[in-house]
Steps between C-alpha positions, in 0.01 A plus 500: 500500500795714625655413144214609273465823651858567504482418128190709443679801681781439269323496162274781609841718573617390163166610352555821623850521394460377168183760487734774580711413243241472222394857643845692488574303152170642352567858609869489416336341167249812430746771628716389238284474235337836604851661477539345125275663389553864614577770227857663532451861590711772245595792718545802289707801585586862361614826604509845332744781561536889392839638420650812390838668497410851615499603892132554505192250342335806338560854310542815684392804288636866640443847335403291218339688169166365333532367184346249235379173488775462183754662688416306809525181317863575409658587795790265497743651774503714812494873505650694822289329779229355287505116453334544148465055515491225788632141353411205681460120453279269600619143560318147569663227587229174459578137613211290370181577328353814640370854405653797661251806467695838542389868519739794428373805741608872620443719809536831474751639805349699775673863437425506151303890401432410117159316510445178301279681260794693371718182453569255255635158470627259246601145563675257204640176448866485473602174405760494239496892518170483312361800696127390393178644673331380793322745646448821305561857624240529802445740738531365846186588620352276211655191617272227634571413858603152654190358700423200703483240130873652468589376857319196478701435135821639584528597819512877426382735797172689395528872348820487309522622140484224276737532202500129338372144603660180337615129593760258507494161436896397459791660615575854361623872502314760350652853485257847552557848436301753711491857377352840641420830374323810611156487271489799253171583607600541869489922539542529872862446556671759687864587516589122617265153562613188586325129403643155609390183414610155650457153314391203646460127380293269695447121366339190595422141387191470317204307663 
Protein backbone atom coordinates (compact mmCIF):
# COMPACT_ATOMS: atom_id res chain seq x y z
CA UNK A 1 0.00 0.00 0.00
CA UNK A 2 2.95 2.14 1.25
CA UNK A 3 4.50 1.27 -2.31
CA UNK A 4 1.64 2.36 -4.58
CA UNK A 5 1.29 5.59 -3.07
CA UNK A 6 4.87 6.26 -3.03
CA UNK A 7 4.69 5.44 -6.75
CA UNK A 8 1.59 7.53 -7.32
CA UNK A 9 3.38 10.54 -5.51
CA UNK A 10 6.19 9.93 -7.82
CA UNK A 11 4.42 9.89 -11.20
CA UNK A 12 2.16 12.70 -10.11
CA UNK A 13 5.57 14.88 -9.38
CA UNK A 14 6.74 13.78 -12.75
CA UNK A 15 3.40 14.88 -14.23
CA UNK A 16 3.95 18.09 -13.00
CA UNK A 17 7.45 18.30 -14.06
CA UNK A 18 7.05 17.07 -17.38
CA UNK A 19 3.88 19.67 -17.51
CA UNK A 20 6.22 22.41 -16.71
CA UNK A 21 8.33 21.54 -19.28
CA UNK A 22 5.74 21.26 -22.06
CA UNK A 23 4.68 24.83 -20.63
CA UNK A 24 8.13 26.75 -20.75
CA UNK A 25 8.87 24.78 -24.23
CA UNK A 26 5.57 26.20 -25.71
CA UNK A 27 6.24 29.78 -24.62
CA UNK A 28 9.93 29.67 -25.46
CA UNK A 29 8.29 28.08 -28.79
CA UNK A 30 5.78 31.20 -29.49
CA UNK A 31 8.24 33.91 -28.21
CA UNK A 32 10.40 32.80 -30.83
CA UNK A 33 8.24 32.54 -33.48
CA UNK A 34 6.61 35.90 -32.44
CA UNK A 35 10.12 37.51 -32.67
CA UNK A 36 10.51 35.96 -36.42
CA UNK A 37 8.26 37.59 -37.53
CA UNK A 38 8.79 41.23 -36.39
CA UNK A 39 9.56 43.93 -39.12
CA UNK A 40 13.13 45.56 -38.80
CA UNK A 41 12.64 49.17 -37.90
CA UNK A 42 14.75 51.89 -40.45
CA UNK A 43 15.70 54.81 -38.27
CA UNK A 44 16.15 57.83 -40.38
CA UNK A 45 18.22 60.84 -39.53
CA UNK A 46 19.08 64.46 -40.92
CA UNK A 47 20.22 67.72 -39.88
CA UNK A 48 20.31 71.17 -41.56
CA UNK A 49 22.75 73.98 -40.95
CA UNK A 50 23.11 77.87 -42.03
CA UNK A 51 26.50 79.25 -42.83
CA UNK A 52 28.00 82.37 -43.93
CA UNK A 53 31.38 84.05 -43.96
CA UNK A 54 30.48 87.56 -42.81
CA UNK A 55 30.47 88.59 -38.89
CA UNK A 56 26.79 89.13 -38.84
CA UNK A 57 23.71 86.63 -40.42
CA UNK A 58 22.06 89.69 -42.04
CA UNK A 59 22.66 93.23 -43.94
CA UNK A 60 23.08 96.38 -42.10
CA UNK A 61 22.00 99.42 -44.22
CA UNK A 62 23.36 103.08 -42.82
CA UNK A 63 22.79 106.55 -44.47
CA UNK A 64 21.82 104.46 -47.29
CA UNK A 65 20.21 106.34 -50.60
CA UNK A 66 16.87 104.99 -52.27
CA UNK A 67 17.19 103.66 -55.43
CA UNK A 68 15.65 101.15 -58.08
CA UNK A 69 14.44 97.88 -58.20
CA UNK A 70 17.19 97.50 -61.37
CA UNK A 71 19.73 99.12 -59.49
CA UNK A 72 18.89 97.18 -56.40
CA UNK A 73 19.14 93.99 -58.23
CA UNK A 74 22.77 94.74 -59.14
CA UNK A 75 24.35 95.61 -56.19
CA UNK A 76 27.25 93.26 -56.22
CA UNK A 77 29.68 94.77 -53.48
CA UNK A 78 29.71 96.91 -50.36
CA UNK A 79 29.65 100.64 -50.31
CA UNK A 80 31.15 102.58 -47.09
CA UNK A 81 29.04 100.87 -44.30
CA UNK A 82 26.33 99.42 -46.43
CA UNK A 83 26.38 95.58 -46.90
CA UNK A 84 24.72 96.02 -50.42
CA UNK A 85 24.37 91.57 -50.27
CA UNK A 86 24.28 88.82 -47.39
CA UNK A 87 25.60 85.23 -48.86
CA UNK A 88 24.71 82.28 -47.05
CA UNK A 89 24.31 78.48 -47.52
CA UNK A 90 22.10 76.17 -46.52
CA UNK A 91 23.29 72.60 -45.92
CA UNK A 92 21.47 69.07 -45.23
CA UNK A 93 23.10 66.34 -44.36
CA UNK A 94 20.39 63.08 -44.77
CA UNK A 95 21.17 59.45 -43.64
CA UNK A 96 18.28 57.35 -44.94
CA UNK A 97 15.09 58.12 -46.66
CA UNK A 98 13.62 61.26 -45.26
CA UNK A 99 12.32 64.80 -46.21
CA UNK A 100 13.85 67.77 -44.60
CA UNK A 101 11.36 70.83 -44.93
CA UNK A 102 13.31 74.21 -44.51
CA UNK A 103 12.20 77.89 -44.32
CA UNK A 104 14.59 80.83 -45.04
CA UNK A 105 13.32 83.88 -42.63
CA UNK A 106 14.40 87.60 -41.43
CA UNK A 107 13.83 89.79 -38.34
CA UNK A 108 14.19 93.10 -38.60
CA UNK A 109 16.70 94.49 -35.55
CA UNK A 110 15.19 96.48 -32.80
CA UNK A 111 16.92 100.11 -33.43
CA UNK A 112 16.17 100.17 -36.92
CA UNK A 113 14.20 104.07 -37.91
CA UNK A 114 13.52 103.17 -41.74
CA UNK A 115 10.11 101.33 -41.64
CA UNK A 116 9.56 98.11 -43.63
CA UNK A 117 7.35 99.92 -46.03
CA UNK A 118 10.29 101.85 -47.32
CA UNK A 119 12.47 98.67 -47.79
CA UNK A 120 13.16 96.22 -50.24
CA UNK A 121 14.51 92.80 -50.54
CA UNK A 122 15.78 90.39 -53.08
CA UNK A 123 16.79 86.84 -52.45
CA UNK A 124 18.54 84.41 -55.41
CA UNK A 125 19.94 81.17 -55.93
CA UNK A 126 23.60 81.02 -56.20
CA UNK A 127 24.62 77.76 -57.15
CA UNK A 128 27.22 77.70 -59.76
CA UNK A 129 27.18 81.62 -59.58
CA UNK A 130 23.88 81.45 -61.46
CA UNK A 131 22.49 84.45 -59.50
CA UNK A 132 18.76 83.35 -60.57
CA UNK A 133 15.54 84.79 -58.84
CA UNK A 134 13.85 83.59 -55.91
CA UNK A 135 12.07 86.04 -54.45
CA UNK A 136 11.55 89.25 -56.40
CA UNK A 137 12.16 92.82 -55.16
CA UNK A 138 9.56 93.11 -52.14
CA UNK A 139 9.01 95.51 -49.76
CA UNK A 140 9.32 94.16 -46.30
CA UNK A 141 6.18 95.04 -45.10
CA UNK A 142 4.70 92.80 -47.99
CA UNK A 143 6.25 89.71 -46.82
CA UNK A 144 3.97 86.98 -45.48
CA UNK A 145 4.68 86.11 -41.90
CA UNK A 146 5.71 82.63 -40.36
CA UNK A 147 2.61 81.21 -38.36
CA UNK A 148 1.84 78.21 -36.33
CA UNK A 149 1.67 75.61 -40.03
CA UNK A 150 5.40 77.13 -40.35
CA UNK A 151 6.29 75.89 -36.78
CA UNK A 152 4.48 72.85 -37.00
CA UNK A 153 6.49 72.20 -40.65
CA UNK A 154 9.70 73.59 -39.81
CA UNK A 155 9.98 74.56 -36.62
CA UNK A 156 10.10 78.33 -37.36
CA UNK A 157 8.92 80.68 -34.39
CA UNK A 158 5.64 82.57 -35.44
CA UNK A 159 5.92 86.29 -36.96
CA UNK A 160 9.12 86.16 -38.87
CA UNK A 161 9.34 87.38 -42.47
CA UNK A 162 9.18 84.62 -44.71
CA UNK A 163 11.55 84.94 -47.69
CA UNK A 164 11.55 81.23 -49.31
CA UNK A 165 10.27 77.67 -48.28
CA UNK A 166 11.87 74.47 -49.91
CA UNK A 167 13.02 70.76 -48.98
CA UNK A 168 15.62 68.34 -48.91
CA UNK A 169 15.56 64.95 -49.55
CA UNK A 170 19.52 63.92 -49.96
CA UNK A 171 22.43 65.52 -48.81
CA UNK A 172 23.18 69.06 -50.20
CA UNK A 173 24.41 72.78 -50.18
CA UNK A 174 22.55 75.38 -51.68
CA UNK A 175 24.07 78.91 -51.83
CA UNK A 176 21.64 82.38 -51.31
CA UNK A 177 22.21 85.86 -51.95
CA UNK A 178 20.22 88.39 -49.84
CA UNK A 179 20.13 91.96 -51.07
CA UNK A 180 18.65 95.36 -49.66
CA UNK A 181 17.85 98.66 -50.92
CA UNK A 182 16.08 101.76 -49.81
CA UNK A 183 12.64 101.63 -52.10
CA UNK A 184 12.53 104.62 -54.57
CA UNK A 185 9.24 105.45 -53.50
CA UNK A 186 10.24 105.86 -49.81
CA UNK A 187 10.13 110.08 -49.42
CA UNK A 188 10.55 110.37 -45.70
CA UNK A 189 14.17 109.83 -45.14
CA UNK A 190 15.88 112.42 -43.27
CA UNK A 191 19.52 113.29 -43.11
CA UNK A 192 20.41 109.51 -41.94
CA UNK A 193 18.06 106.04 -41.32
CA UNK A 194 19.19 102.92 -40.46
CA UNK A 195 17.44 99.21 -41.43
CA UNK A 196 18.87 95.76 -40.34
CA UNK A 197 17.77 92.59 -41.20
CA UNK A 198 18.87 89.14 -39.70
CA UNK A 199 18.44 85.67 -41.56
CA UNK A 200 17.35 82.70 -40.10
CA UNK A 201 16.95 78.97 -41.30
CA UNK A 202 14.88 76.66 -39.35
CA UNK A 203 14.35 72.87 -40.69
CA UNK A 204 12.74 69.77 -39.74
CA UNK A 205 11.96 66.18 -40.87
CA UNK A 206 8.87 65.88 -42.70
CA UNK A 207 5.91 63.95 -41.07
Amino acid sequence: MKDNSSKQILLSVLGVAILVVAVVGVSFAAFSYSKTGEKVNTITTGSIVMSYNETTNGINLVNALPMSDDDGIALSGMEEDNEQYFDFNVSATITGDTTINYIITATKEGDSDIPDSGIKVYLTNMDADADSQILAPTLVSALETTDATDTTNTGAPQDQYKLHEDTFTTSLTRKYRLRMWIDENYSNLGTSGTYKLRVNVYGAAAA
